[in-house]
N, C-alpha and C positions, 0 to 999 in steps of 0.2 A: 124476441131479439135481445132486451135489457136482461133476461136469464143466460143467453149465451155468453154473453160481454161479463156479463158476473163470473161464470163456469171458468170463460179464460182468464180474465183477472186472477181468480184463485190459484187457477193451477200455475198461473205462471209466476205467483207469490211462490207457490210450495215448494217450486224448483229452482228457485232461485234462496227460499232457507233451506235448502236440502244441500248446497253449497257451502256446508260450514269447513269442510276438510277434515273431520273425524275420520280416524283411522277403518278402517276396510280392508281386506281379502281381497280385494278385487281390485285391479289395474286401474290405476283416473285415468280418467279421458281430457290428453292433454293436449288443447286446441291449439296451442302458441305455444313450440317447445321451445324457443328461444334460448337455444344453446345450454339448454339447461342441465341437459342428459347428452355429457361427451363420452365417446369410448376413448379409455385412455392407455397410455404406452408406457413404460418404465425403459429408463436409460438401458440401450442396447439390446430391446425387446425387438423380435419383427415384428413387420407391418407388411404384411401382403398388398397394402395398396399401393407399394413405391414399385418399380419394376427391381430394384434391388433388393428389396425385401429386409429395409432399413427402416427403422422409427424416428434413429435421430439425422437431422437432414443438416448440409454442410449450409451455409450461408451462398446464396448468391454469389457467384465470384465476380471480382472485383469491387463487393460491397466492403463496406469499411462503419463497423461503428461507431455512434456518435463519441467523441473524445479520443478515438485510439487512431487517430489519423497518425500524429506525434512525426511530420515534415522537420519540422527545427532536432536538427541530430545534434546538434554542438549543446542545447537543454536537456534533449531524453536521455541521448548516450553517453554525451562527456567527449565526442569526436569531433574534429573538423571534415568539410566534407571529402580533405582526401584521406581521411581515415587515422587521420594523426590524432595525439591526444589532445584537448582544449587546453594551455599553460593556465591560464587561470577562471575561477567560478561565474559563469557567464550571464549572474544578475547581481542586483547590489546588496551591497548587505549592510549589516543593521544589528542593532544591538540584539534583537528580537528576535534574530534568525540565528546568531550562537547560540543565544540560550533557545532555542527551540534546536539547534545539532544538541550541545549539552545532553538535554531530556531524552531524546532520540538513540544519541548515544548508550546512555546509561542503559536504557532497556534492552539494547539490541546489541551492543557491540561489546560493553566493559567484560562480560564473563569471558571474553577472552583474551581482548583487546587490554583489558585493567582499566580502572578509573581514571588513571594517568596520562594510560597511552603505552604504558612502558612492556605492553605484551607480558603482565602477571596475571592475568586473572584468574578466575578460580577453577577455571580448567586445567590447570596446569597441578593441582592437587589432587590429579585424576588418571594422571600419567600419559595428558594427551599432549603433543609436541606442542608448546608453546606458538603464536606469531609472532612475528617480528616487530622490534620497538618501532613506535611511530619517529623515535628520535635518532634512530639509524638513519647514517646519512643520505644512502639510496633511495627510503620514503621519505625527507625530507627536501630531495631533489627533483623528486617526482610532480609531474604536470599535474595541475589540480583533477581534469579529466581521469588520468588514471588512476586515482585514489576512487574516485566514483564509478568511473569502467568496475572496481573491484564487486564494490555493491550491486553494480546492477547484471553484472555477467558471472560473479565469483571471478576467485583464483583458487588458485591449485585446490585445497584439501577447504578450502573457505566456499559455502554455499552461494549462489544469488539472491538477493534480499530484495526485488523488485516486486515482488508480490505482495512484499510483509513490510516495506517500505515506499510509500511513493515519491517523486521524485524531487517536489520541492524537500520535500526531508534530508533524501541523499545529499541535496547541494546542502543544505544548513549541519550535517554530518560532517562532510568536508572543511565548512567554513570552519565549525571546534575543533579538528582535528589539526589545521596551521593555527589556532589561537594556542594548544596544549603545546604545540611545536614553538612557537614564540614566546611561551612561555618559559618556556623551559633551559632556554637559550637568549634569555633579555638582556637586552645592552644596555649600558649605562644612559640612552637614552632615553631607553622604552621607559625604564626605573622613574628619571625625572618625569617624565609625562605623565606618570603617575604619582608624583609627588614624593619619590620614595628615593633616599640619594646613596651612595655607592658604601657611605659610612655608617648608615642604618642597618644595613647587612650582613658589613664587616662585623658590628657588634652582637647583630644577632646570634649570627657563627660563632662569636667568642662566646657568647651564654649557653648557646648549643652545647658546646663542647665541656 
């Protein structure tokens, strides 16, 4: 009996180092495949197993992914909800969110738009029709929504940039784009509230000149 009990002790030692996973010709014997070994599909491959005979499968309808609900239209689109444009930027702002349009700007908009605003940028050495100045009066009149409608739907010959920008960016895009607009057009207020008075100017221009 104490010989059988050895016998099996051994052999069930030997089978158990015989489990090292040294490579083999031979197929393992794989007790728990645990999803180990999927058959896989490539984008627009068939699949015999849909009765369409499709790989890639539509979502559940009426499912909605997490984040892309985007209910508040007057934040995602820049509309009210009877489809009119928002008149102005519909969160508050902050020194921190121009200069985060600024940076936004500069990468994405100035090669066309110009550093300014003033629709020179460096496409325009390329013999592609210029945009319009930000200081023309029609976009200086424009609902802050439609200035962001542009970005996120395009206009005419101008792409949508709702992919490549999201949307707190768009509104902080907007916010520099009436800061470049106020600038540009400062009144004798704006000057003193910056400390800067209407005769500091005048002399400037004189030295300019």
């Amino acid at each position: 009996m104490y010989r059988y009990r050895t016998i099996l002790t051994l052999t069930f030692a030997a089978l158990i180092a015989g489990c090292q996973g040294l490579p083999n010709e031979k197929t393992a014997i794989h007790v728990n495949p645990n999803m180990d070994d999927q058959e896989k599909f490539t984008a627009q491959e068939a699949n015999p197993f849909f009765e369409d005979n499709r790989a890639d499968r539509q979502p559940v309808a009426g499912t909605v992914a997490q984040g892309e609900l985007m209910t508040d239209v007057a934040y995602y689109q820049g509309i009210n909800d009877d489809g009119s444009f928002l008149q102005t930027i519909p969160v508050e702002l902050s020194r921190e969110m121009i200069l985060r349009g600024q940076d936004r700007f500069n990468i994405y908009c100035s090669m066309c738009h110009g550093a300014t605003g003033a629709g020179d940028g460096i496409i325009t050495n390329y013999g592609i029709v210029p945009p319009p100045s930000f200081f023309d009066e029609r976009i200086v009149g424009m609902p802050d929504g439609e200035i962001y409608s542009a970005m996120y739907n395009g206009v005419r010959t101008m792409p949508s940039y709702r992919h490549q920008v999201p949307v707190s960016d768009r509104w902080a895009i907007v916010s520099y784009i009436r800061t470049l607009q106020r600038s540009h057009s400062a009144s004798t207020t704006d000057l003193e509230r910056l400390g800067i008075s209407p005769e500091m100017v005048s002399a400037g221009n004189s030295t300019a000149e």
